[in-house]
BAFITI-81491 format. One record per residue (C-alpha): residue number from 1; x negated, y, z negated. Coordinates in steps of 0.02 Angstrom, whole numbers. Example, Ala and Ser with C-alpha at 12.3 -4.5 7.8 and 13.67 -1.06 7.14 Angstrom:
% BAFITI-81491
+-----+--------+--------+--------+
!   k !     c1 !     c2 !     c3 !
+-----+--------+--------+--------+
!   1 !   -615 !   -225 !   -390 !
!   2 !   -684 !    -53 !   -357 !
+-----+--------+--------+--------+
//
This chain:
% BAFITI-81491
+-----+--------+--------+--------+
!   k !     c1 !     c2 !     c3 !
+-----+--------+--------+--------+
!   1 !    175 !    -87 !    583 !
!   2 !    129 !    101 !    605 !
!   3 !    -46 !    154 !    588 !
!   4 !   -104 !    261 !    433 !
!   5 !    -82 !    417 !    520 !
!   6 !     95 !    421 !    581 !
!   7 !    127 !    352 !    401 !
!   8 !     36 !    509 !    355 !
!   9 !    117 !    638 !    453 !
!  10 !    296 !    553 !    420 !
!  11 !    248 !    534 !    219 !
!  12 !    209 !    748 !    238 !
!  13 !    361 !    804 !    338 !
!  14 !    488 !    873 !    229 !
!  15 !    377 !    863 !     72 !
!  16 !    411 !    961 !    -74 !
!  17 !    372 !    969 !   -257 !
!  18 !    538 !    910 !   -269 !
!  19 !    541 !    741 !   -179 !
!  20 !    368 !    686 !   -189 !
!  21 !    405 !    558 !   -300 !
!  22 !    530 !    493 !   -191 !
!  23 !    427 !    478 !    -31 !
!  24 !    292 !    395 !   -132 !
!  25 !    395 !    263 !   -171 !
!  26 !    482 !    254 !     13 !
!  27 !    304 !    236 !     65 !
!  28 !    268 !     87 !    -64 !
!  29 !    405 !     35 !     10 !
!  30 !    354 !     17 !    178 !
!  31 !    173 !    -44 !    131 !
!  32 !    262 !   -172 !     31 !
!  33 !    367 !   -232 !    188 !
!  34 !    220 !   -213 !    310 !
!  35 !    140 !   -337 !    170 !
!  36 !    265 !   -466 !    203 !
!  37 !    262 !   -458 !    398 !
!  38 !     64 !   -493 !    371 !
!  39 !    107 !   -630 !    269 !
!  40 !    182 !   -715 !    423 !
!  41 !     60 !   -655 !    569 !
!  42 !    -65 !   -719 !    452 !
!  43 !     19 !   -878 !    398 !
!  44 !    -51 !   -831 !    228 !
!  45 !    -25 !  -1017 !     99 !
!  46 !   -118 !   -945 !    -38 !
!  47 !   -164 !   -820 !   -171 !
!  48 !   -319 !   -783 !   -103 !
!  49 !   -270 !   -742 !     82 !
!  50 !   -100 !   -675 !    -11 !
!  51 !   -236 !   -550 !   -105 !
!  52 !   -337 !   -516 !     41 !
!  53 !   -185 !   -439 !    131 !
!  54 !   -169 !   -326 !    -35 !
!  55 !   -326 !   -272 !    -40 !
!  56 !   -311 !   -232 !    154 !
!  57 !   -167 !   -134 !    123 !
!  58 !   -236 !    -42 !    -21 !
!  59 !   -379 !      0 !     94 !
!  60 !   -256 !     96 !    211 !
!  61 !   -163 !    186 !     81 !
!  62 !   -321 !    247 !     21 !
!  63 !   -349 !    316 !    198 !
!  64 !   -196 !    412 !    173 !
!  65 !   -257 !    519 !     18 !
!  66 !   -355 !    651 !    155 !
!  67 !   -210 !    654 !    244 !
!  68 !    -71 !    681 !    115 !
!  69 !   -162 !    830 !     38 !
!  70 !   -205 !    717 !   -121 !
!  71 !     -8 !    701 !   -146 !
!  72 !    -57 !    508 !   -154 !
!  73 !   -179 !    416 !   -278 !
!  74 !   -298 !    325 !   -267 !
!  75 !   -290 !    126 !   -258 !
!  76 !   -101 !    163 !   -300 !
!  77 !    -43 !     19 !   -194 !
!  78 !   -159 !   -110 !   -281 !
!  79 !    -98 !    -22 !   -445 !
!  80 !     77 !    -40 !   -411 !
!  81 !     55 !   -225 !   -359 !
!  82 !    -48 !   -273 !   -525 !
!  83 !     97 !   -215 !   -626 !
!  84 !    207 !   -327 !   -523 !
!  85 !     83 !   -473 !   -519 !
!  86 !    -33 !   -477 !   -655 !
!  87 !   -118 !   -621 !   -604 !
!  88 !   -184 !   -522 !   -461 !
!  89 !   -335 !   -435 !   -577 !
!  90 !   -392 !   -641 !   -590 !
!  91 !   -400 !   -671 !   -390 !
!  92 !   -466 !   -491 !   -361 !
!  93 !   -628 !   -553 !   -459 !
!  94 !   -653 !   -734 !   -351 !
!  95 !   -660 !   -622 !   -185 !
+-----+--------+--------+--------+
//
């Protein structure tokens, strides 16, 4: 796992108006994967500890918005995984 600002410099290398939208996703995607290799360090069994690692997560990429310029927004990783998990707006209120 890299820390939020390698992820940061590595997100603004290269960026354009043009592929901005691409590395935004690339860097879903590697929050996303990160998510799963906490899953296991964690030995998360639940939705709650499952959520936790989210909101973790989320934290992070919200570090990220200084140092992307704004190119990023904000709680866009919790967004992205409420679309995918709708349920998760239910657990988010129990913690």
């Amino acid at each position: 796992m890299k820390k939020a600002k390698q992820q940061a410099k590595e997100f603004m290398e290269g960026l354009t108006n043009e592929n901005v939208n691409r590395k935004i996703m690339d860097l879903l995607k590697e929050f996303s994967d990160e998510v799963t290799e906490l899953q296991k360090i964690r030995h998360c069994k639940n939705d709650i500890s499952f959520f936790s690692i989210i909101k973790d997560q989320n934290d992070k990429w919200n570090s990220l918005i200084s140092k992307t310029n704004g190119s990023i927004m904000r709680d866009g990783f919790l967004n992205y995984w409420k679309k995918q998990i709708p349920e998760l707006e239910r657990i988010r209120g129990t913690i």
